[in-house]
N, C-alpha and C positions, 0 to 999 in steps of 0.2 A: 520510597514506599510510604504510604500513608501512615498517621502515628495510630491512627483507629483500627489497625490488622495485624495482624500478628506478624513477627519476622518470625521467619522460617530460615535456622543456621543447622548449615549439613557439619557433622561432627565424622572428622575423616580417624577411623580408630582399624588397626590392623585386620585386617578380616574382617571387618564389621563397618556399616553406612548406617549412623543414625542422627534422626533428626529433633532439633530442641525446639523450644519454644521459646520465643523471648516472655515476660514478664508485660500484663498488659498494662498502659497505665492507669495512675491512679484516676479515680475518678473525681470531676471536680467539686469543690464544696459546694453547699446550699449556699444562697445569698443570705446573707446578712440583714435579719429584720428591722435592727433599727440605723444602723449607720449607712452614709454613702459608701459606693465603692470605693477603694482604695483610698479612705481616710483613714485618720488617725490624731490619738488624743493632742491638742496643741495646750502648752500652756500659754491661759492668759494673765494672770498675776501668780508671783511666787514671794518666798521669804515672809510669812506671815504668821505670825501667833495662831487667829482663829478666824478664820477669811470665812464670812456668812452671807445676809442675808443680800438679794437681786434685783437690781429693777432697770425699766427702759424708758425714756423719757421720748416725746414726739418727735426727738429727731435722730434717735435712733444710738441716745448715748446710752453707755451702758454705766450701772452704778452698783458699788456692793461694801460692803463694812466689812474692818475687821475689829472682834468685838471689843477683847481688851487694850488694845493699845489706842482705842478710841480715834477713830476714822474710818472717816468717809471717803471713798475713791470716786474718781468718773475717768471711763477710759474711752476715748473719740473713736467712734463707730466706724471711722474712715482709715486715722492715722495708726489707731491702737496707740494713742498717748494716752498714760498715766497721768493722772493729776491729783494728788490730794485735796480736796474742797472742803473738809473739816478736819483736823486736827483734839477736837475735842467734843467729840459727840457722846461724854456720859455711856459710853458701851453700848451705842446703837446695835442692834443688832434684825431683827427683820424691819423690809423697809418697803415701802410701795407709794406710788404716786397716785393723788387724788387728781376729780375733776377739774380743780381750778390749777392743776402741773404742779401743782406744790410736791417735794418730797419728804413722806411722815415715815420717824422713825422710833422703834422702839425705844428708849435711850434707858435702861433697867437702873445705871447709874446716878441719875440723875432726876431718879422717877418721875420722868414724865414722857410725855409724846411728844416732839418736836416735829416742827413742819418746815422748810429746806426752802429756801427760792434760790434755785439752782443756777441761774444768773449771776446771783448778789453774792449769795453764799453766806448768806443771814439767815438767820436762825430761828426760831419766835415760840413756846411750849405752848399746846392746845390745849392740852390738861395735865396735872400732875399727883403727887400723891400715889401712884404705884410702881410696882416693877415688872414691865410688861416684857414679854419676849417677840411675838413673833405678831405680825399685824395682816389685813383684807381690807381694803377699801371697794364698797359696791359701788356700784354706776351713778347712784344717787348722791353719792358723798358721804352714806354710811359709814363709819368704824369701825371694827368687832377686832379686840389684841385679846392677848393669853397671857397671862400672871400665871405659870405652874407654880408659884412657889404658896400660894392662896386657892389655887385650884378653882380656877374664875375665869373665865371670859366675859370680859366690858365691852359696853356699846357706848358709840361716841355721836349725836346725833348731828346730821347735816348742817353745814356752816355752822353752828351753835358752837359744837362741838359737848354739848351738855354730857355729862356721862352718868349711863345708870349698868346696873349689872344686869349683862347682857345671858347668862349661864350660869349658877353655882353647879357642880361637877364633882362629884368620889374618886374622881383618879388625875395624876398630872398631866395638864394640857401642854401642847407645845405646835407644832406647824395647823395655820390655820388656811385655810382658800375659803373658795365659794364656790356650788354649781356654777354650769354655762349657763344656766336660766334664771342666775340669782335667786332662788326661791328656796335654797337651804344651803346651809353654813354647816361648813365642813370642820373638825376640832380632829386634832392627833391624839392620842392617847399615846407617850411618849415610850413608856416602858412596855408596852403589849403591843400586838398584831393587829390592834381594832384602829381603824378612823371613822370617827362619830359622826351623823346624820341629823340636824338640827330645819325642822320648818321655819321657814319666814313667809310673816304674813306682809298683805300690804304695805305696810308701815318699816318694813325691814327690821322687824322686831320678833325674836323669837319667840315660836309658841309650843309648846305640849313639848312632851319627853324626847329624844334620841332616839336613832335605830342604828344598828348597824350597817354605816354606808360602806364599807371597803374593807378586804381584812386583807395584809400583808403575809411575805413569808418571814421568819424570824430566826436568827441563831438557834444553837441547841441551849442556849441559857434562856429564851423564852423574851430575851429583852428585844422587842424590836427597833428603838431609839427614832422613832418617827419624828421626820423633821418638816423642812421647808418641802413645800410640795401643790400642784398643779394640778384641775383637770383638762386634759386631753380633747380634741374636737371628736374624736372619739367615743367618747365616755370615762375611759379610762383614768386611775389616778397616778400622775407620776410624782414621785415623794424621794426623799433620799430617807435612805436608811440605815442599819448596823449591816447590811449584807451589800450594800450600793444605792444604786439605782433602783427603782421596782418603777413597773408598769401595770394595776390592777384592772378590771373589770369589778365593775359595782356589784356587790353583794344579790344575789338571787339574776343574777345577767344568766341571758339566755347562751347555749350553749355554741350557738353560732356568733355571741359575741367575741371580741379580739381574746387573746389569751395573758395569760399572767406572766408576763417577765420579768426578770432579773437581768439587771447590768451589773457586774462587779466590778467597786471601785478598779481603777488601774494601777498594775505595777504594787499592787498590795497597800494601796492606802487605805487612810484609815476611814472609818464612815463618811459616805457621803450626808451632810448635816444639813444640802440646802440642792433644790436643784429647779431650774427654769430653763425656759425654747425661746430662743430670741424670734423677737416682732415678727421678722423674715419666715419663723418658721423652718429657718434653714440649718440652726446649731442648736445641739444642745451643752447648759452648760451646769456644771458642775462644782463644791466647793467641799474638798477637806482639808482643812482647818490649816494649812500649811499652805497650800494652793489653790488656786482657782483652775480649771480646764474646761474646754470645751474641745468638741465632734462636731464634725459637719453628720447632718441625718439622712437619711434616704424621703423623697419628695412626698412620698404617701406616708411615712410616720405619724401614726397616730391622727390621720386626717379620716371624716367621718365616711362611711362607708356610703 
């Protein structure tokens, strides 16, 4: 008999013919918004002090630091080989690939910027003199990193690499992106629920005040620990935070936009502190401070409507 109808069992009781119902079944779950089917978290690096900041270079390698033990990883897109490529990156910590494939990183040890030719595995400082954390390179070859510890965001100008103060700011900065349109710079505000909204004019040079571009959900102690974080083809911001994952809709988004979710780290880790979609589109991946993970996603994740 079919599992969708009820069985019908006759219950033989002395003088009496009654009949039961079986129990229907459960019903099946909803699909799962951001993961593929029957996936699941894999680890890609483990054993780490504070495993942060992400990047992908044109052939599809992938790259990530861990802060204090000062390295830089590449793990081969194909084999999943690990490789060490720096050993002593000054505490790199976010990291992002420019126009000319160089790899620039925060190095807060060593204050300065360091730029990566990932070939050689030579090293060379574009500018120094701060302690930067978390970095965005626009299309142009622009720079804009985060000093929370000066509450500053620097601008690093094209090939020049000239730098002037890109932001002075009232609260601590920390994961920085960019519009899909490049025409404003995105700032975290580390200990609150807010990601700041910065115009850029022609020149990729910011202008006028902030607004609020994005407001997260946060613990019950109000700290939200907003870190490394992406916008979406979507619109959406995805960020790691003290609660995971988060997926936002921009501030004043209409209400037929995508909605606001939460991914909770796995297995009870601890904040997600950095989080990016590989090139493909096809993984997301993830870093608390012990491990690296990734998910495969479902095909339409976060793809624009």
């Amino acid at each position: 008999m079919s599992p969708r109808h009820a069985c019908w069992l006759l219950l033989l009781i002395p003088g009496r013919l009654l009949a039961a119902v079986a129990p229907a079944p459960a019903p099946a779950p909803p699909p799962d918004l951001v993961f593929a089917p029957d996936s699941a978290w894999e680890v890609v690096s483990t054993g780490h002090q504070f495993a942060e900041g992400m990047a992908w270079d044109k052939n599809g390698q992938f790259y990530f630091t861990d802060v204090p033990r000062n390295e830089l990883y590449r793990i081969d897109g194909v084999t999943g080989v690990k490789t060490l490529l720096d050993g002593a990156t000054g505490r790199a910590n976010g990291i992002a690939f420019g126009p000319d494939g160089r790899l620039y990183g925060c190095s807060s040890g060593d204050r300065c910027i360091y730029a990566w030719d990932t070939t050689t595995g030579q090293k060379v400082k574009v500018t120094e003199g701060t302690q930067s954390n978390d970095i965005v390179i626009l299309r142009d070859g622009t720079i804009f990193y985060t000093e929370p510890g000066t509450r500053l965001v620097w601008r690093l100008a094209p090939k020049t690499f000239e730098r002037e103060l890109g932001v002075k700011l009232e609260w601590g900065p920390n994961g920085i992106a960019a519009s899909l349109d490049q025409k404003t710079l995105l700032v975290a505000e580390f200990g609150s629920d807010l990601v700041h909204g910065f115009a850029l004019d022609a020149n990729s040079k910011v202008t006028g005040p902030d607004r609020p571009a994005y407001q997260l959900a946060v613990p019950s102690d109000g700290q939200g620990r907003l870190d490394g974080m992406m916008v979406l083809p979507d619109g959406r911001l995805l960020i790691g935070t003290a609660l995971g994952t988060q997926a936002a809709p921009p501030v004043g988004a209409p209400a037929s936009a995508p909605k606001h979710m939460v991914i909770p780290s796995p297995s009870n880790r601890s904040r997600n502190n950095y989080v990016r979609i590989s090139p493909d589109r096809k993984w997301i991946y993830t870093a608390y401070a012990l491990d690296m993970l990734r998910r495969e996603l479902r095909p339409d994740f976060g793809q624009a409507r």
